[in-house]
PDB file of N, CA, C and O in Angstrom:
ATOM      1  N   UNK A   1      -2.081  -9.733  -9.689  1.00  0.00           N
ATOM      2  CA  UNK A   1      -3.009  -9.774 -10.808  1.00  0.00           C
ATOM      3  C   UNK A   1      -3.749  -8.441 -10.859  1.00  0.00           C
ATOM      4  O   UNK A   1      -4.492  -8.063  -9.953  1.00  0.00           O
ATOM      5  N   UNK A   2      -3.539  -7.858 -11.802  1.00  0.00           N
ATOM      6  CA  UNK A   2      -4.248  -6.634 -12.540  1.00  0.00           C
ATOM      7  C   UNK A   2      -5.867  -6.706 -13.219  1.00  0.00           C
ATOM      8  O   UNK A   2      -6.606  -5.745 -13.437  1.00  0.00           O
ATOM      9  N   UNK A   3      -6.075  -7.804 -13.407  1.00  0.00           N
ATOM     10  CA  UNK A   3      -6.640  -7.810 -14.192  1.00  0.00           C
ATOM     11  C   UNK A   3      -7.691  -8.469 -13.317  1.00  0.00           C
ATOM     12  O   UNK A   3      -7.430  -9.420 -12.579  1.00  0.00           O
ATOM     13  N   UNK A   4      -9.605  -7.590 -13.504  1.00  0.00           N
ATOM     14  CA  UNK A   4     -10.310  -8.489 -12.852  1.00  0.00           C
ATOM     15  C   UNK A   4     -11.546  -8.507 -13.689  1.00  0.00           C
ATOM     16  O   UNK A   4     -12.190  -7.458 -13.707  1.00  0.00           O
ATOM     17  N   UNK A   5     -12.028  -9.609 -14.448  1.00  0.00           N
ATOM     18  CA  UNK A   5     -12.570  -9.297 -15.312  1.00  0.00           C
ATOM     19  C   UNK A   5     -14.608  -9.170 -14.945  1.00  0.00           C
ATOM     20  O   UNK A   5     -15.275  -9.775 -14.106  1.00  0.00           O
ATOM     21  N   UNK A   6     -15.058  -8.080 -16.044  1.00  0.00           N
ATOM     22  CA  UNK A   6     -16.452  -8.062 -15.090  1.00  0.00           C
ATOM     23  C   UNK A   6     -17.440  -9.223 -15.776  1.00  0.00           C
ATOM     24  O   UNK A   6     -18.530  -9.472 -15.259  1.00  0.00           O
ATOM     25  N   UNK A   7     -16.935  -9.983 -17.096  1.00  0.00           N
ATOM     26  CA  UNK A   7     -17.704 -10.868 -17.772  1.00  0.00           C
ATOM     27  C   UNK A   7     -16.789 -12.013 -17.311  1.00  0.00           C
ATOM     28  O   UNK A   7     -15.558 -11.989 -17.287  1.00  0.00           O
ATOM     29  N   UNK A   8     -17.709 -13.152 -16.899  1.00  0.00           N
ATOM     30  CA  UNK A   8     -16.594 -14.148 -16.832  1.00  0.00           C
ATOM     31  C   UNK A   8     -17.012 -15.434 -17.242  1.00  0.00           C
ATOM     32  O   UNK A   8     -16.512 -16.517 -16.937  1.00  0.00           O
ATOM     33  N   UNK A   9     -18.398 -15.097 -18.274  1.00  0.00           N
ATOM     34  CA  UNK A   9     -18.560 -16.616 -18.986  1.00  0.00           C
ATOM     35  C   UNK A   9     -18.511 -16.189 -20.434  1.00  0.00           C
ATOM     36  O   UNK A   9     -18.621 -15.031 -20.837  1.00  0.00           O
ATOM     37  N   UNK A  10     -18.309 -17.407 -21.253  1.00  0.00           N
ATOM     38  CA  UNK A  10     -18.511 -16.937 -22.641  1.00  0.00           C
ATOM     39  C   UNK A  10     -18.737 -18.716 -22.993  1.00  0.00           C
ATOM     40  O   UNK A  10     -18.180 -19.665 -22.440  1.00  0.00           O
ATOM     41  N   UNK A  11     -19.832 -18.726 -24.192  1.00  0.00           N
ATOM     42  CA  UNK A  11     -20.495 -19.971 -24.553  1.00  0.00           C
ATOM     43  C   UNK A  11     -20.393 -19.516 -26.036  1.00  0.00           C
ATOM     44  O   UNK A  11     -19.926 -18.469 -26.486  1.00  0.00           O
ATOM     45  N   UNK A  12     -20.945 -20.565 -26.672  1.00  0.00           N
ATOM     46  CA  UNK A  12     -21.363 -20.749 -28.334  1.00  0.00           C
ATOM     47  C   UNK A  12     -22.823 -20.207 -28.602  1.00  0.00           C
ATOM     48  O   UNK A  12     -23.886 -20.496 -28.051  1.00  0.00           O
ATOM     49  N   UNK A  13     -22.606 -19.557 -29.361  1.00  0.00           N
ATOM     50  CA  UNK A  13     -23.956 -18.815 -29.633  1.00  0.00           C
ATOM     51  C   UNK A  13     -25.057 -19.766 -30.179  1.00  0.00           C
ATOM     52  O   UNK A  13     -24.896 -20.234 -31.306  1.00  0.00           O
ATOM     53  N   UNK A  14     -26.428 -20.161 -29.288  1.00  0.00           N
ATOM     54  CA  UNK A  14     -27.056 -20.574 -29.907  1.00  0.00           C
ATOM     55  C   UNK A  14     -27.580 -22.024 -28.569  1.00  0.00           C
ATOM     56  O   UNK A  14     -28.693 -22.500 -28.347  1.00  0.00           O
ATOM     57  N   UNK A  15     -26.310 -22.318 -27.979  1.00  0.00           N
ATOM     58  CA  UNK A  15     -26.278 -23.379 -27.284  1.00  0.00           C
ATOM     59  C   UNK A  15     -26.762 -23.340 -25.865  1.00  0.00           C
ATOM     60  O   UNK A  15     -26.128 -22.820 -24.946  1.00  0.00           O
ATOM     61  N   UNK A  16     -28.132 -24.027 -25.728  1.00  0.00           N
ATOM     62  CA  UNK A  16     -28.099 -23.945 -24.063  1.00  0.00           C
ATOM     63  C   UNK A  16     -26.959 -24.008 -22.349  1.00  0.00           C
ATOM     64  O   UNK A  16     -26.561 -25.146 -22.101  1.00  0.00           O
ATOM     65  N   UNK A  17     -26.699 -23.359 -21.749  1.00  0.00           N
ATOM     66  CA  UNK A  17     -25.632 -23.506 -21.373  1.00  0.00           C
ATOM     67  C   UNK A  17     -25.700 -24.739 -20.442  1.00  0.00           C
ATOM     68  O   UNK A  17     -24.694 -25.236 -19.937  1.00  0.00           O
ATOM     69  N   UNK A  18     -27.118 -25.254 -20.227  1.00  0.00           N
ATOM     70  CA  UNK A  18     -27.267 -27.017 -19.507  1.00  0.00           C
ATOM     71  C   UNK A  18     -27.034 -28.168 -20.928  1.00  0.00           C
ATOM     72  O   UNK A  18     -27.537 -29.292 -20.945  1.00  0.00           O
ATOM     73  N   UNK A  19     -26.385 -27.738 -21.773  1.00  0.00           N
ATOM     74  CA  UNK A  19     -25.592 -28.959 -22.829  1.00  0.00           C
ATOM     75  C   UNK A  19     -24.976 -28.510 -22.560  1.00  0.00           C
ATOM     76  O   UNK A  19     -25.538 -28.397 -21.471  1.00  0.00           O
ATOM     77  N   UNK A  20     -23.735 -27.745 -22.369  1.00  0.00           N
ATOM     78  CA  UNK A  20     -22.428 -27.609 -22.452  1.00  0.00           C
ATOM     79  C   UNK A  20     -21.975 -28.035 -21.611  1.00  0.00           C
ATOM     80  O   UNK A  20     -22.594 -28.293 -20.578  1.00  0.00           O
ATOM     81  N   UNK A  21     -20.573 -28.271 -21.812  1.00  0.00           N
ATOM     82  CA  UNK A  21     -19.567 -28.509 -21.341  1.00  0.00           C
ATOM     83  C   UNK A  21     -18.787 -27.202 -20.432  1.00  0.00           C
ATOM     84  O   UNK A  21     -19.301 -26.126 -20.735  1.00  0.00           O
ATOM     85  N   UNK A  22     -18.081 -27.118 -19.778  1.00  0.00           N
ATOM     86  CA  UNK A  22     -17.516 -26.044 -18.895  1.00  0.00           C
ATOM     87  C   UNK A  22     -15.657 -26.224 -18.784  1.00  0.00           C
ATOM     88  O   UNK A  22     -14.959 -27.086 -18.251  1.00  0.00           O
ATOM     89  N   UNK A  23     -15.394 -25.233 -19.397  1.00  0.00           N
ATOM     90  CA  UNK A  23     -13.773 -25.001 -19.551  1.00  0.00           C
ATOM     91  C   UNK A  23     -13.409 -24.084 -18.242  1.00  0.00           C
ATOM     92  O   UNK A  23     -14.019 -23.016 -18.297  1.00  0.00           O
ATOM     93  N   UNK A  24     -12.741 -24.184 -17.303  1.00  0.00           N
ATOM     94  CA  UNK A  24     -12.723 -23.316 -16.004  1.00  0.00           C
ATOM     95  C   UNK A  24     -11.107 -22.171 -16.341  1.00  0.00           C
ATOM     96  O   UNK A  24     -10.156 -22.889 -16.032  1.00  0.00           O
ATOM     97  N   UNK A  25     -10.973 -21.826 -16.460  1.00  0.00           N
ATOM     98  CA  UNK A  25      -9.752 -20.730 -16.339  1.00  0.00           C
ATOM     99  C   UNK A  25     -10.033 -19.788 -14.802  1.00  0.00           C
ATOM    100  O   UNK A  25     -10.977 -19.252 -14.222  1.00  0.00           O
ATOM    101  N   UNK A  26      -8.740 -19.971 -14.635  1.00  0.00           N
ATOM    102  CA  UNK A  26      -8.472 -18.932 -13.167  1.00  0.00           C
ATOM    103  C   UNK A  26      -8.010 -17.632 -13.616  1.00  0.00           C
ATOM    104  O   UNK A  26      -7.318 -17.565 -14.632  1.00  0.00           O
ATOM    105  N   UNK A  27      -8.368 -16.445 -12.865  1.00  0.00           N
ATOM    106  CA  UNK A  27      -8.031 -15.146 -13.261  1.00  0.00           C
ATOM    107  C   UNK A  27      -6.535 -14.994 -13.573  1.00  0.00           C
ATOM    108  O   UNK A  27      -6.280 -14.156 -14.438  1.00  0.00           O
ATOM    109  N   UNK A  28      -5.148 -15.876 -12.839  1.00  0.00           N
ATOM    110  CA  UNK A  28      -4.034 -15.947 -13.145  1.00  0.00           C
ATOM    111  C   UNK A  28      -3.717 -16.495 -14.671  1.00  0.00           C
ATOM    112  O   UNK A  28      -2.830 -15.926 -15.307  1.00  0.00           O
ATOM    113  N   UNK A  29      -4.312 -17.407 -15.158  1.00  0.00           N
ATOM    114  CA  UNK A  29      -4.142 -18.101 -16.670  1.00  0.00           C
ATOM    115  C   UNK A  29      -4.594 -16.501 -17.294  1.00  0.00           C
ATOM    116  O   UNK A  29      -3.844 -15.725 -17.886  1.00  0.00           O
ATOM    117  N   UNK A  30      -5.872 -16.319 -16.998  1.00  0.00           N
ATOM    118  CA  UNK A  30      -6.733 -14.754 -18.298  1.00  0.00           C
ATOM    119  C   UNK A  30      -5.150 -13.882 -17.969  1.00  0.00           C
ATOM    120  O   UNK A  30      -4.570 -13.242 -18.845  1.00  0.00           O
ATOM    121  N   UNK A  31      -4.741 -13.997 -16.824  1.00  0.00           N
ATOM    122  CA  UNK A  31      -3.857 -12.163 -17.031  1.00  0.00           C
ATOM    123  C   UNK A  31      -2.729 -12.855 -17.366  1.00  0.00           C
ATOM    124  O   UNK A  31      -1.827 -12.131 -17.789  1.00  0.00           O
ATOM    125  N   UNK A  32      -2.483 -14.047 -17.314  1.00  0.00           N
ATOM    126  CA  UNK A  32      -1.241 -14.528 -18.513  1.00  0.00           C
ATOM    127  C   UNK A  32      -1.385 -14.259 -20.041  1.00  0.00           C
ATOM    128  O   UNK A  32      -0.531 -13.807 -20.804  1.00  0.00           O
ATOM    129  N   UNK A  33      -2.480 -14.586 -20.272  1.00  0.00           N
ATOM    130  CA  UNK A  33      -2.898 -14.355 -21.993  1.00  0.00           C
ATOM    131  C   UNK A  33      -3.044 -12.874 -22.088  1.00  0.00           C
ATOM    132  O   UNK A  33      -2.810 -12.313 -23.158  1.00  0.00           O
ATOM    133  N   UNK A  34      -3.412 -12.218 -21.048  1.00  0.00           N
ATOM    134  CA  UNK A  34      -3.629 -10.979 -21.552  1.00  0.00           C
ATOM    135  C   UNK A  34      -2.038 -10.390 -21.490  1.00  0.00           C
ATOM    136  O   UNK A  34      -1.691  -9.594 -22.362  1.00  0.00           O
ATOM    137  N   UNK A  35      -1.452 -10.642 -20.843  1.00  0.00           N
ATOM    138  CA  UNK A  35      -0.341  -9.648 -20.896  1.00  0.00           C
ATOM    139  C   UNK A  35       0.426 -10.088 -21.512  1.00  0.00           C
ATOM    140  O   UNK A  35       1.516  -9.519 -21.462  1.00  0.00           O
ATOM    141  N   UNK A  36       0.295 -11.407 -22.487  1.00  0.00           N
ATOM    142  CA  UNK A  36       1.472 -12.149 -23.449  1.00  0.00           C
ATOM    143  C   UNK A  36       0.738 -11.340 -24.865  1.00  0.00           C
ATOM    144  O   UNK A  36       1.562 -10.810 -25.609  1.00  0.00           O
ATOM    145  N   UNK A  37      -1.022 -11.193 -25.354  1.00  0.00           N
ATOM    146  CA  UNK A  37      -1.260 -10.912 -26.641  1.00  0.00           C
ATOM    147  C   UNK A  37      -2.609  -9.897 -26.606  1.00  0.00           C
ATOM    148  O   UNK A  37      -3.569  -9.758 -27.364  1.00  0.00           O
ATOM    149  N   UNK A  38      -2.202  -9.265 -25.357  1.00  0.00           N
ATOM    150  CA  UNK A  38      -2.734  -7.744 -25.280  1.00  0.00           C
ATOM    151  C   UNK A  38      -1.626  -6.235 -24.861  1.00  0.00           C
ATOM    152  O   UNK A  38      -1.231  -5.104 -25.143  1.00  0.00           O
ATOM    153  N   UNK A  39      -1.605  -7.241 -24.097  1.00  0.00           N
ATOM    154  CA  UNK A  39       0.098  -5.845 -23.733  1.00  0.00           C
ATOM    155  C   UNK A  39       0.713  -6.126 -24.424  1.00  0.00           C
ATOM    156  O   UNK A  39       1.413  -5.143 -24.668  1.00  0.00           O
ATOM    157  N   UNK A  40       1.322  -7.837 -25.703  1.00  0.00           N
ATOM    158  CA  UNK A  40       2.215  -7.720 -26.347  1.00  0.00           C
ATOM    159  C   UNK A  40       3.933  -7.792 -25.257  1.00  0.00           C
ATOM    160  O   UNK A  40       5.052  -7.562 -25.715  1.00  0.00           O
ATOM    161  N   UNK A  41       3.652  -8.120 -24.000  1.00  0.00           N
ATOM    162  CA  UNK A  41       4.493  -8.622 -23.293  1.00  0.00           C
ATOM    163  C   UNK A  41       5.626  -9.685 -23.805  1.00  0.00           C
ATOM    164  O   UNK A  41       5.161 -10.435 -24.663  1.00  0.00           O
ATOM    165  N   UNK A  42       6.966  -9.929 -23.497  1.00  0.00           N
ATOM    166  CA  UNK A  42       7.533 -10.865 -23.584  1.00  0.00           C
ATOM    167  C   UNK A  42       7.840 -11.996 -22.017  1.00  0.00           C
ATOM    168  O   UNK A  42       8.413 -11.778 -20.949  1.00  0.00           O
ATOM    169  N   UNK A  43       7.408 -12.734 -22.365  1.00  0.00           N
ATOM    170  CA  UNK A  43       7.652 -13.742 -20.844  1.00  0.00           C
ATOM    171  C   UNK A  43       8.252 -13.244 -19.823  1.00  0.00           C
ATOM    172  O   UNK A  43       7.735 -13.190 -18.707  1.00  0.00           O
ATOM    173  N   UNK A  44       9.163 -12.915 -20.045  1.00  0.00           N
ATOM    174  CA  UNK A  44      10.126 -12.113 -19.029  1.00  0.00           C
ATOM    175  C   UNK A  44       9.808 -11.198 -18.054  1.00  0.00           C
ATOM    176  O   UNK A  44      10.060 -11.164 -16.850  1.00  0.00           O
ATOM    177  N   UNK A  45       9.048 -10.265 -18.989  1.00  0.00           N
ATOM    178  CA  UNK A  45       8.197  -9.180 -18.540  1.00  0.00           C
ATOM    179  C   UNK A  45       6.873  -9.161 -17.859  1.00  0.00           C
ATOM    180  O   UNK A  45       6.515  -8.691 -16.779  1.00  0.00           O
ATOM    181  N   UNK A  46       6.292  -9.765 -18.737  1.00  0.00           N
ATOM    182  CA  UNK A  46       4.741 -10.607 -18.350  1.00  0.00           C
ATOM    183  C   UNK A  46       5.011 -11.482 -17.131  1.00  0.00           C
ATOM    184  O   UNK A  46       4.080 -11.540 -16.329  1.00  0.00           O
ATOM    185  N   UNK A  47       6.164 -12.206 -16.832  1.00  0.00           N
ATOM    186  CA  UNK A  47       6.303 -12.589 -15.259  1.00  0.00           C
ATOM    187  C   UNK A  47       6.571 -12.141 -14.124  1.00  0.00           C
ATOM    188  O   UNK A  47       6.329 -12.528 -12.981  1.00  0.00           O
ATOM    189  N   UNK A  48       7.402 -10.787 -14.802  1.00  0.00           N
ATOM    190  CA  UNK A  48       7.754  -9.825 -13.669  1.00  0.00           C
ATOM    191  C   UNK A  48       6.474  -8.931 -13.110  1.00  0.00           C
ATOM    192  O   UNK A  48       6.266  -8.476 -11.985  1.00  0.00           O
ATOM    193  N   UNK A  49       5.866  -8.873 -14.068  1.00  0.00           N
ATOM    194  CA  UNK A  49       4.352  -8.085 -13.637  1.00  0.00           C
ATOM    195  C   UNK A  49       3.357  -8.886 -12.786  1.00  0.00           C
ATOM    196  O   UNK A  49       2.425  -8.421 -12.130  1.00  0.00           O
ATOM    197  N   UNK A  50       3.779 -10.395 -12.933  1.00  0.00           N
ATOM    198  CA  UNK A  50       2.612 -11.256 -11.996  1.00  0.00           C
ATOM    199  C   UNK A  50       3.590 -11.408 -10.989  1.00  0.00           C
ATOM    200  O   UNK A  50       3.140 -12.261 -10.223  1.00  0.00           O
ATOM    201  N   UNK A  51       4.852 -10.969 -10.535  1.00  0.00           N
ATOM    202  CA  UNK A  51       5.782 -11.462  -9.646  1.00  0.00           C
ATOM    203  C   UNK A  51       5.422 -12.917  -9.469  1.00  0.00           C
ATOM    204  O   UNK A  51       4.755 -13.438  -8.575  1.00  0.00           O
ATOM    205  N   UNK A  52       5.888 -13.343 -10.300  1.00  0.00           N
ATOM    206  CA  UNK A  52       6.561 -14.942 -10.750  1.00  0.00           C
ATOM    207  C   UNK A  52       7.880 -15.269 -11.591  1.00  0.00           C
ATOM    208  O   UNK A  52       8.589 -14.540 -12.285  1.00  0.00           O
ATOM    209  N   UNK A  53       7.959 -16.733 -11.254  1.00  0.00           N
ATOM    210  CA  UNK A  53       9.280 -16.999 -12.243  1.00  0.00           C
ATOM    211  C   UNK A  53       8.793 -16.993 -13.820  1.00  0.00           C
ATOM    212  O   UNK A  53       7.618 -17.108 -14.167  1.00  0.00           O
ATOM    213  N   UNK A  54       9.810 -16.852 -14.626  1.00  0.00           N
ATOM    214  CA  UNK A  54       9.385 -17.039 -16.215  1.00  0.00           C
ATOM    215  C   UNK A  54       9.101 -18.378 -15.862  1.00  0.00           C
ATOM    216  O   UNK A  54       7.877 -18.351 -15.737  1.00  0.00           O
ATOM    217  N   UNK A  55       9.506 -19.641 -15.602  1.00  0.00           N
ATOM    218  CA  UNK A  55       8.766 -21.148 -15.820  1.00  0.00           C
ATOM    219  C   UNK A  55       7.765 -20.842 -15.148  1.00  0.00           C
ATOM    220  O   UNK A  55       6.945 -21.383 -15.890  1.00  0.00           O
ATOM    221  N   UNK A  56       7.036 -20.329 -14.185  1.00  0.00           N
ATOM    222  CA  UNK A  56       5.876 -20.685 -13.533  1.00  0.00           C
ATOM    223  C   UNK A  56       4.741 -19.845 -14.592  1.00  0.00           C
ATOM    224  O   UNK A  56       3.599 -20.270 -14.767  1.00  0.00           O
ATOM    225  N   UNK A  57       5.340 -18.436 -15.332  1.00  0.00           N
ATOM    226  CA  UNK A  57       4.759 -17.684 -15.975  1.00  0.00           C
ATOM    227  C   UNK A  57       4.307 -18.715 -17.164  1.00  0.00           C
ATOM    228  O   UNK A  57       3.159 -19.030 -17.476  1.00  0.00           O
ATOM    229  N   UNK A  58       5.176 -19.019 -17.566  1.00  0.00           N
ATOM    230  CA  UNK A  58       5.082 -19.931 -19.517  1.00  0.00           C
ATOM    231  C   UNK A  58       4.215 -21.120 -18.258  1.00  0.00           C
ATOM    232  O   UNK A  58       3.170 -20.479 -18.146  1.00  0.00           O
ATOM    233  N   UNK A  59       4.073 -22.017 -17.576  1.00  0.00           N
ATOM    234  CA  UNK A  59       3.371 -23.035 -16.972  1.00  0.00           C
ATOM    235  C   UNK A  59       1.456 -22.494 -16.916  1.00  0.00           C
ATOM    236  O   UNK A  59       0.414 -23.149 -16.885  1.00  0.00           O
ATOM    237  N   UNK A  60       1.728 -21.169 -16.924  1.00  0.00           N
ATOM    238  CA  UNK A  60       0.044 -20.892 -16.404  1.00  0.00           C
ATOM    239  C   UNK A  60      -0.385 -20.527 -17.900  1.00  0.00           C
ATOM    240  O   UNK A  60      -1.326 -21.056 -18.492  1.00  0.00           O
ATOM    241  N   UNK A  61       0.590 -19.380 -18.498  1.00  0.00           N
ATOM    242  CA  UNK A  61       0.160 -19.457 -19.870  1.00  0.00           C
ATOM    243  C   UNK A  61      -0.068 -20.564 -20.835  1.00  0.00           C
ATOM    244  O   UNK A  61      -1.094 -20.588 -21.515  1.00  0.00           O
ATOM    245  N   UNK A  62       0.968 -21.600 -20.934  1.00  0.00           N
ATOM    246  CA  UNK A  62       0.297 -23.022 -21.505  1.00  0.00           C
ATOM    247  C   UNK A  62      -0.774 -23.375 -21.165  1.00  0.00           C
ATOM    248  O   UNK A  62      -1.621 -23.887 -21.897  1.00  0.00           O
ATOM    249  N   UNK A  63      -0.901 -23.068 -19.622  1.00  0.00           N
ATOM    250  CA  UNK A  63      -2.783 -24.260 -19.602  1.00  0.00           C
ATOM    251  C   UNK A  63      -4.012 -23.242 -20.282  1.00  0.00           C
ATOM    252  O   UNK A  63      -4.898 -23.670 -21.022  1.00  0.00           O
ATOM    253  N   UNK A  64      -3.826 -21.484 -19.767  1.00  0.00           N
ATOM    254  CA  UNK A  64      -4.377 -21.034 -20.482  1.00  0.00           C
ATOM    255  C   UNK A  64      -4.754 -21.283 -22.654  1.00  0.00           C
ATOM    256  O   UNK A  64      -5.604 -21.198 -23.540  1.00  0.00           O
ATOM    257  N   UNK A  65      -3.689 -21.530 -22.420  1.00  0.00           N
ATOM    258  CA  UNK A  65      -3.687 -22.058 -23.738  1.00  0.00           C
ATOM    259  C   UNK A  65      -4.423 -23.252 -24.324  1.00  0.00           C
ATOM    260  O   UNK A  65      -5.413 -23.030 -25.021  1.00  0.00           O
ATOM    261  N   UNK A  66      -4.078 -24.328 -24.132  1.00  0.00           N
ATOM    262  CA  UNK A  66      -5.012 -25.630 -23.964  1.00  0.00           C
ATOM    263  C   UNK A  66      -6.499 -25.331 -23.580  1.00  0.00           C
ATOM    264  O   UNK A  66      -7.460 -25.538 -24.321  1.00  0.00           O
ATOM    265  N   UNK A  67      -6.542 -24.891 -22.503  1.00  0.00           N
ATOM    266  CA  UNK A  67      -8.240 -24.444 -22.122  1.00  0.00           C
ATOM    267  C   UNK A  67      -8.713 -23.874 -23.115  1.00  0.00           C
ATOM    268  O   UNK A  67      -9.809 -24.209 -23.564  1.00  0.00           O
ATOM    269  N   UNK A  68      -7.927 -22.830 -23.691  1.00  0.00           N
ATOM    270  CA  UNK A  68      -9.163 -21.646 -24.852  1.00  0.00           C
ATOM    271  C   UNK A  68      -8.963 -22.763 -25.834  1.00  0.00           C
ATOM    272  O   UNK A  68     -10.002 -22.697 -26.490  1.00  0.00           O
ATOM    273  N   UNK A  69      -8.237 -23.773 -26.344  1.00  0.00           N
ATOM    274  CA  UNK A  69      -8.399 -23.877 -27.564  1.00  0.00           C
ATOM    275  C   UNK A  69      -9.165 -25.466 -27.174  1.00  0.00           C
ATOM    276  O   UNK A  69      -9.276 -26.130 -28.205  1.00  0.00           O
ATOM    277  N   UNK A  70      -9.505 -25.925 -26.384  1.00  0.00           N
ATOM    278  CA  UNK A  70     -10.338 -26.728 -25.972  1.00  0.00           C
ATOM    279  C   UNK A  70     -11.902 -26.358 -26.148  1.00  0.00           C
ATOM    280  O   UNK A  70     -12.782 -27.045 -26.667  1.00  0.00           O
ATOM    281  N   UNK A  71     -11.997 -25.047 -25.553  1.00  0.00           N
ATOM    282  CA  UNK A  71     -13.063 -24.423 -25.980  1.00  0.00           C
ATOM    283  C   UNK A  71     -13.472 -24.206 -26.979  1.00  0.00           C
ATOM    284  O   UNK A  71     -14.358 -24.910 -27.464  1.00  0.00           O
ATOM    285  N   UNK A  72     -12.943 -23.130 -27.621  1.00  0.00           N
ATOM    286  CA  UNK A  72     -13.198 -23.136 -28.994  1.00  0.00           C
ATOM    287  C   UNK A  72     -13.220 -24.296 -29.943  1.00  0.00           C
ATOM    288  O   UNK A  72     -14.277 -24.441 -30.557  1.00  0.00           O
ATOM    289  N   UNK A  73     -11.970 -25.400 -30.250  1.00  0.00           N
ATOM    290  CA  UNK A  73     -12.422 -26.334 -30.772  1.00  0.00           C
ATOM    291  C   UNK A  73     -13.306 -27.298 -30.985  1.00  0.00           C
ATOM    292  O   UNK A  73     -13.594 -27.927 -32.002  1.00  0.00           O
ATOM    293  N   UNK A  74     -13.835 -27.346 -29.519  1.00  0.00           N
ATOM    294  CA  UNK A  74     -15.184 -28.510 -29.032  1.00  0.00           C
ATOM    295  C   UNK A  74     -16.091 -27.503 -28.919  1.00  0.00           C
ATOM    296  O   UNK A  74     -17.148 -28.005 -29.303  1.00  0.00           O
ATOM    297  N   UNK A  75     -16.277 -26.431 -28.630  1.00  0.00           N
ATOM    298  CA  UNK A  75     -17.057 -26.109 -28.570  1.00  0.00           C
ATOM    299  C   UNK A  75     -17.982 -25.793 -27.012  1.00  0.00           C
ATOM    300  O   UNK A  75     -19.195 -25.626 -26.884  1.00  0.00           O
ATOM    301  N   UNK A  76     -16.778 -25.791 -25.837  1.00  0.00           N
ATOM    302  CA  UNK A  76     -17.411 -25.637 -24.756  1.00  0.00           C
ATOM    303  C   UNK A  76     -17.422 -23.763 -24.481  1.00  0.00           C
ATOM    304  O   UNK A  76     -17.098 -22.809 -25.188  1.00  0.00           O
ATOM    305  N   UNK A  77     -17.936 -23.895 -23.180  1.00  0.00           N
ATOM    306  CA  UNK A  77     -18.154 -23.039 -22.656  1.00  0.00           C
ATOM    307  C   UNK A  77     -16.729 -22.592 -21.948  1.00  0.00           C
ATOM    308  O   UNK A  77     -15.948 -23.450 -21.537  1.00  0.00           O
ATOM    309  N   UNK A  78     -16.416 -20.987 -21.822  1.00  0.00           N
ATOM    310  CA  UNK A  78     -15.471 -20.587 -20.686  1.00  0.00           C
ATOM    311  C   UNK A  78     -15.996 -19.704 -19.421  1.00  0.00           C
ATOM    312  O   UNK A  78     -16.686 -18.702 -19.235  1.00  0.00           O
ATOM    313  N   UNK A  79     -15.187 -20.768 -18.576  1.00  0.00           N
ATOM    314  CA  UNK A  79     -15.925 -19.849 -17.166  1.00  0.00           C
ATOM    315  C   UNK A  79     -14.768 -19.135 -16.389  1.00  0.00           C
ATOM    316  O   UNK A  79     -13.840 -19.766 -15.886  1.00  0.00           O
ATOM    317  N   UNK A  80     -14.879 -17.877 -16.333  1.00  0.00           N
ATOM    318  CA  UNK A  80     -13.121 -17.441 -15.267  1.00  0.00           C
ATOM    319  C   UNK A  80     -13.631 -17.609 -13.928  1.00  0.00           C
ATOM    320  O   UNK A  80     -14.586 -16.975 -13.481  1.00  0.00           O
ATOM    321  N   UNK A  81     -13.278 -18.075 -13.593  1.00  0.00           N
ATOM    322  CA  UNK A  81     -12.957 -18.272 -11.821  1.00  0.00           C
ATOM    323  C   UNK A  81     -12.199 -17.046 -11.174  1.00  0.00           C
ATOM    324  O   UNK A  81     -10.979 -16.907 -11.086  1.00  0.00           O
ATOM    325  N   UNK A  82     -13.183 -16.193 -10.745  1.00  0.00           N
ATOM    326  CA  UNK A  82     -12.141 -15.218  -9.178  1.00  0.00           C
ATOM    327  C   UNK A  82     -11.548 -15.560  -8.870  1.00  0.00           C
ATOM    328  O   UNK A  82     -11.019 -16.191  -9.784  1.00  0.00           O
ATOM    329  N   UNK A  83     -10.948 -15.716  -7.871  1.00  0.00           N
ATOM    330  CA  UNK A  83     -10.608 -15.628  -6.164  1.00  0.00           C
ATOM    331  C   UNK A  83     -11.548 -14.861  -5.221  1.00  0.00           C
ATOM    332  O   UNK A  83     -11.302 -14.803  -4.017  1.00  0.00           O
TER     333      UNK A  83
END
């Protein structure tokens, strides 16, 4: 993983963050999304860079997926998780 990010919450503007809800993403899901629709990666590639299989690659990118749009749709909070 390349990628370590220095912000690692993001909420709804406006909303105390003791109402919210909490969406957890691991730094492996963020550098899946990032290297599928920031580098513009193709799976293939984007797995070879996390040295993983393409199924384990498309497996972390799906949950990444579900999580952000969990968020955004409801309206929770995202928190990235280190290591």
């Amino acid at each position: 993983i390349s990628f370590n990010p220095d912000v690692t919450y993001f909420k709804p503007l406006g909303v105390p963050m003791r109402e919210l809800e909490i969406v957890e993403l691991t730094v492996e899901e963020v550098e899946a999304y990032r290297l599928r629709h920031l580098s513009n990666l193709e799976q293939k590639e984007a797995a070879k860079k996390m040295d993983t299989s393409t199924s384990t690659y498309q497996r972390i990118l799906y949950s990444a997926y579900e999580k952000i749009a969990d968020a955004l749709i409801k309206g929770k909070a995202i928190k990235i998780i280190k290591n």
